[in-house]
N, C-alpha and C positions, 0 to 999 in steps of 0.2 A: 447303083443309085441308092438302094436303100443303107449299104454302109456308108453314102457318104449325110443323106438324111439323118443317120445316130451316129454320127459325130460333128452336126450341128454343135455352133457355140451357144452361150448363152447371146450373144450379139445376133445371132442368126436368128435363134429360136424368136428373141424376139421383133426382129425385121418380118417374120409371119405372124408374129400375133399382131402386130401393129397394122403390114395389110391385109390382112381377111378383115379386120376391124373398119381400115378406112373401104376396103371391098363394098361390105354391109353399109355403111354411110353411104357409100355412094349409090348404090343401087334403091338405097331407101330418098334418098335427097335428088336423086337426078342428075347428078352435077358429072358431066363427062369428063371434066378438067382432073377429079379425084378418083374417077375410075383408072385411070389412065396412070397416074401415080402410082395408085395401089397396086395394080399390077405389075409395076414396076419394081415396089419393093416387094414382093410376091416372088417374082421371077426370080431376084437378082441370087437369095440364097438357095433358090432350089440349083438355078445355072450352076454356082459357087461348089455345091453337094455333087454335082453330074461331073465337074470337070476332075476333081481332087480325088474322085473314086473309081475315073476312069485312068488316071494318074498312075504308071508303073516304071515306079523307078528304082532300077540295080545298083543296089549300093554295098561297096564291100569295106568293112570294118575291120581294124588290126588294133592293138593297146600294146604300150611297152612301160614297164615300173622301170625304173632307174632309181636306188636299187631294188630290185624285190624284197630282201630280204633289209631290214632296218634293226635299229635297238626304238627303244621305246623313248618320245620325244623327238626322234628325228625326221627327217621331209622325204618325202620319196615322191619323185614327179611322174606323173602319169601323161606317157604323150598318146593320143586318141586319132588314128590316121582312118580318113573315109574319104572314099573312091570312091567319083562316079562313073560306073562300067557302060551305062548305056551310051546312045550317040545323040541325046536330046539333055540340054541344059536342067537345071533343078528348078523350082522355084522355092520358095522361104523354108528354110528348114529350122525347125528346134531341136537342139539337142542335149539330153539329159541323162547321163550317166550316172549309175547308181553302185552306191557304196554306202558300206554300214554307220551308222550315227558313233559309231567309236573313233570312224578317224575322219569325220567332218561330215558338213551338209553336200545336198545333191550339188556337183556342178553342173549347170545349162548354160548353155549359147546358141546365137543364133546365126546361121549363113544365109545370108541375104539371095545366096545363086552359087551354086558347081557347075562350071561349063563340061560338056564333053570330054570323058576318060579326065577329069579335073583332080586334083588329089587337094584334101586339108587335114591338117594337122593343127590338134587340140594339146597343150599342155594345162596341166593345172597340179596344185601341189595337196598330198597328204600327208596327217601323220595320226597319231594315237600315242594315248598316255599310260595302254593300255597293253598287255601281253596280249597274239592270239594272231590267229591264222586265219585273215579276214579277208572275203571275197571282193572283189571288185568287176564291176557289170553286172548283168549284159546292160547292152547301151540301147535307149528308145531313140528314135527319129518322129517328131510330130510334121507332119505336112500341111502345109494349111493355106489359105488362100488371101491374095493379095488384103482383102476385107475384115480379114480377121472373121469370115462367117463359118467357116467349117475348118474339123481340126482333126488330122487321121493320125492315130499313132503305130508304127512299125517298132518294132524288137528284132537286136539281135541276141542269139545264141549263147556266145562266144563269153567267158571268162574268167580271171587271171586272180592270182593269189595272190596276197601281201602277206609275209609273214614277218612278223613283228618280235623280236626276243628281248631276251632281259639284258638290262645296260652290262657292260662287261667291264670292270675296273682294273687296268694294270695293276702288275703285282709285280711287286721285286722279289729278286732270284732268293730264293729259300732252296740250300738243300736236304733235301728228305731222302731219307736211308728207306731201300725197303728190298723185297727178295727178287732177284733176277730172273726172269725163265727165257728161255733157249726158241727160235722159232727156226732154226734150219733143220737141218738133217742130221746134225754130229756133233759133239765139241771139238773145238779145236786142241782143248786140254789133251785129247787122246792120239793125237800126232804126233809117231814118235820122230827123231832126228834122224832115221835112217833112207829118208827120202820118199818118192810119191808111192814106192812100193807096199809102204805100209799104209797107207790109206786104203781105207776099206771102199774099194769101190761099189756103185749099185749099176741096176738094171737099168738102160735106158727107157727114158721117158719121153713124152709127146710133150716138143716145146723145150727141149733141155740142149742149151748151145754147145753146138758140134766140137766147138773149142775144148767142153772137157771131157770128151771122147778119151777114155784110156783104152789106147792100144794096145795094151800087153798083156791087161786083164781079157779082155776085147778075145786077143788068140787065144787067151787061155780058159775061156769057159763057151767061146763057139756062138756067142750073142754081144750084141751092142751095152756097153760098161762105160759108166760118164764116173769120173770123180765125185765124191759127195762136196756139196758147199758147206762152206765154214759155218759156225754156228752164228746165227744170228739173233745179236741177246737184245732183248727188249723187256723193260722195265713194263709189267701189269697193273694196275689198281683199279679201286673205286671207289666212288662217290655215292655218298648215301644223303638222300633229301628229306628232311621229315616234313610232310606235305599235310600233318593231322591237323584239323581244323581247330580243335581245341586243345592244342599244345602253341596258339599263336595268339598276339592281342593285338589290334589296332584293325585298323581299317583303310581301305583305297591304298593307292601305292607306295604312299609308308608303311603301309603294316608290315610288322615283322617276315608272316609269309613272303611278303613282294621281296624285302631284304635279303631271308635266305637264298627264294629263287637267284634274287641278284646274286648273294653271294657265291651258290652254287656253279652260275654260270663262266663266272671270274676264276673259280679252281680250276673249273676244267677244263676252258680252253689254256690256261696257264697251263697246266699239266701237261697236252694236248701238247702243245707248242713244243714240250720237252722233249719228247715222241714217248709220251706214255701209252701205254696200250689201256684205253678206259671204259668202265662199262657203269650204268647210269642205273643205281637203286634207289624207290622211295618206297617210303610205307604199303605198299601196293605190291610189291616184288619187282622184279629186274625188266627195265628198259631195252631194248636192242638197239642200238647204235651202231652206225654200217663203219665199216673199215677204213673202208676211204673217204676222208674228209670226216673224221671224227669230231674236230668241232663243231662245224656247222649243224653235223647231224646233231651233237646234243644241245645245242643252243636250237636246233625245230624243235625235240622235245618239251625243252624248258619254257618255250612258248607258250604251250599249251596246257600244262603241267593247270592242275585245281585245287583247289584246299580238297581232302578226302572226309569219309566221316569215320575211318580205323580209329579205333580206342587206342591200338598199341602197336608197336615197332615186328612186332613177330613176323610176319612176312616180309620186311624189308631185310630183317640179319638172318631168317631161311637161306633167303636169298645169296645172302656175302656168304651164309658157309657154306652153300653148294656150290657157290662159283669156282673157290678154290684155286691157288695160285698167283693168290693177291698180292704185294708186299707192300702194298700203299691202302691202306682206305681211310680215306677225308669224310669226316660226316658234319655235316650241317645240321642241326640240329635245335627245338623248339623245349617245350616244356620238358623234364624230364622227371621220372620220379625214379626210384633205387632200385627196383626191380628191371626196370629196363635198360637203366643205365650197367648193370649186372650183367645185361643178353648181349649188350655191346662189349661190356670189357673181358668177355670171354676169347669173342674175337681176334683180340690180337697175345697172338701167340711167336714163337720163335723169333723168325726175322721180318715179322709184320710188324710196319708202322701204321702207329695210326696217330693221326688229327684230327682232330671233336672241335668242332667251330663253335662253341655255344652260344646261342641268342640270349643274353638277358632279356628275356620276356617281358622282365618286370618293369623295367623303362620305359615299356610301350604302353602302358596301363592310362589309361585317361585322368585318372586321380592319384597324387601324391604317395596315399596310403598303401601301404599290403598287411596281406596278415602273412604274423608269422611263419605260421607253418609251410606255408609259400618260399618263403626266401631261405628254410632249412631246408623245404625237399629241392631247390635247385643246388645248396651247397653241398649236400649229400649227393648229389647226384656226381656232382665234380669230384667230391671226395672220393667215389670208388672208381671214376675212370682215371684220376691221376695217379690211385694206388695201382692199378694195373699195369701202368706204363704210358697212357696214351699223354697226348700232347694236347692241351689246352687253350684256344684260342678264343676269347673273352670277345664277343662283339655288342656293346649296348646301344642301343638307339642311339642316332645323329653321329656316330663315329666311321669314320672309313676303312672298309675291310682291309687298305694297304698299308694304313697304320699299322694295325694291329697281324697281318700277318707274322711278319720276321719270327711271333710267340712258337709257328705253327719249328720251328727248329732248336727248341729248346725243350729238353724235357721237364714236364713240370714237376713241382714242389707243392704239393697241397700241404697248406700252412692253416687249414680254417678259415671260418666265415671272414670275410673282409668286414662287416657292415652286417646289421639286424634294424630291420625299422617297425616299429610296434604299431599299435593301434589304442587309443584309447586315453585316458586320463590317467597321469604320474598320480600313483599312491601316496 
């Protein structure tokens, strides 16, 4: 009784203030006709309060995202399915499911009545403009009575993730050279012509098909001998994000950061797709990215990925040279100055490739102008990684990275500044 008295509406609260009011009137004035009233509007929302609080009703909630996982800008339907378990019908239900202001307002509705073991099902659509791994629920139930006078709210538990990734842009087929590594047991290079004999057989293992059971090894060392498998070559690399806050200009989803992410996530499920074997570096050091299902896994990462506040790259290329066994690394890349672009073009060495995405910065500036010195530490910066070897891929604001990939297969020619734009009043 008393939870159904504090959650009185304001419609309720004042249906008692109105009859205690006419109460006092009438006991002051005489008038039995407004006593009689009063009591009535008196009773009707305490009744209202007794029945809604004596009210228990099992109700079981499920959500399903179609799809969970999205790019950013797309819909994702949420269907909202609620069961009445009990053997007594509902009466007026509100319901208002809660989800974060990035990918819309509360949805509410309302069910007029759930008959017995009754099931309903709520769709409503979201989305977000925005990167980021965004909860959705738990879901309230308001109960409330025929009068609008008392309003009880129930919560569930229960809820489910959206995760939101950066848009992913086809790419035509480039191909990029870079150094092979081996993930079986052997090469096949070491097979000679003289038949299974010369295979080096091993030890049986737990889980290794009976099929390559060598027999002859088998008699001949007194333990179970399977064939080695064939080498299995898979091409390694990675991807380097430069995530520093102030190596990026603009703001909201065009700013450059949002760019690279995007662009970032466009190499690597391309890469992914090739069956590269890829591991995920930003200014922060090294990413883990599960095995299976390597896109997906670094499109959650990129998700959530933030501008950092690193000054410098040092722990993102720690990183590529401890990994070791790269022949590919793609870097995306933000402001640069000649010291760092130095830490990078050390990197690649031998049979490393590499591609350096560079952001023209400068195009995302809010005003026309730069200063100099700006637009020589970006061409010096290009100038000591196309002397190194690496490949140079030009991205300026409002252009699309499938444009301009094809650059990522050509080895560059730094030729000097294209362009210098000054500041100030001709001499």
């Amino acid at each position: 009784m008393i939870a159904g008295l504090r959650a009185l509406t304001s419609r309720g609260r004042s249906f008692l203030a109105s009859g205690s009011a006419a109460l006092l009137c009438a006991f002051a004035l005489g008038e039995h006709d407004l006593l009689r009233v009063s009591v009535l509007i008196i009773v009707l929302p305490l009744l209202a309060a007794m029945v809604v609080a004596r009210t228990r009703y099992r109700l079981a909630c499920a959500r399903r995202l179609d799809p969970s996982r999205v790019t950013v800008g797309s819909d994702s339907t949420v269907t909202v399915r609620l069961e009445n378990v009990t053997r007594l019908p509902t009466g007026l239900l509100l319901i208002e499911d809660t989800v974060p202001y990035a990918v819309g307002t509360r949805p509410r509705f309302v069910l007029d009545r759930v008959e017995s073991r009754g099931i309903r099902e709520i769709d409503y659509k979201v989305r977000s403009d925005l990167r980021g791994r965004f909860p959705i629920g738990p879901l309230s139930v308001r109960i409330t009575d025929p009068f609008g006078l008392v309003e009880l709210t129930r919560a569930f538990t229960a809820t489910d993730t959206l995760m939101v990734v950066p848009e992913v842009v086809p790419l035509p087929p480039v191909r990029l050279s870079g150094e092979w590594t081996g993930g079986g047991d052997s090469r096949t290079a070491t097979v000679a012509a003289a038949g299974d004999d010369d295979i080096g057989p091993r030890e049986y293992r737990q889980g290794d098909d009976l099929r390559r059971v060598h027999w002859r090894s088998t008699a001949r060392y007194g333990e179970l001998m399977v064939r080695r498998e064939e080498q299995q070559w898979q091409s390694r690399g990675a991807l380097l994000l430069d995530t520093r806050r102030h190596a990026h200009r603009g703001e909201g989803p065009r700013s450059s950061f949002e760019v690279g992410v995007s662009a970032a996530a466009s190499i690597g499920v391309h890469l992914a797709r090739d069956g590269l074997g890829l591991r995920l570096v930003t200014d922060q050091g090294a990413h883990h990215l599960t095995e299976a299902g390597v896109a997906n896994s670094l499109l959650d990462a990129l998700a959530v990925v933030r501008p950092s506040t690193a000054r410098s790259l040092e722990s993102g290329v720690t990183a590529l040279r401890q990994g070791g066994g790269d022949g590919l690394i793609v870097a995306v890349l933000g402001d640069l100055d000649a010291e760092e672009a130095q830490a990078l073009a050390r990197l690649r060495h031998g049979g490393v490739t590499g591609v350096a995405v560079m952001l023209d910065v400068r195009s995302w500036q809010r005003t026309p102008s730069h200063h100099q010195a700006v637009d020589e530490q970006y061409e010096t910066a290009l100038a000591v990684l196309a002397g190194s070897g690496w490949r140079i891929v030009r991205l300026p604001a409002g252009t699309s990275l499938a444009s301009v990939w094809p650059e990522a297969a050509q080895n560059s020619r730094y030729t000097g500044p294209q362009s210098t734009i000054t500041t100030g009043d001709a001499a």
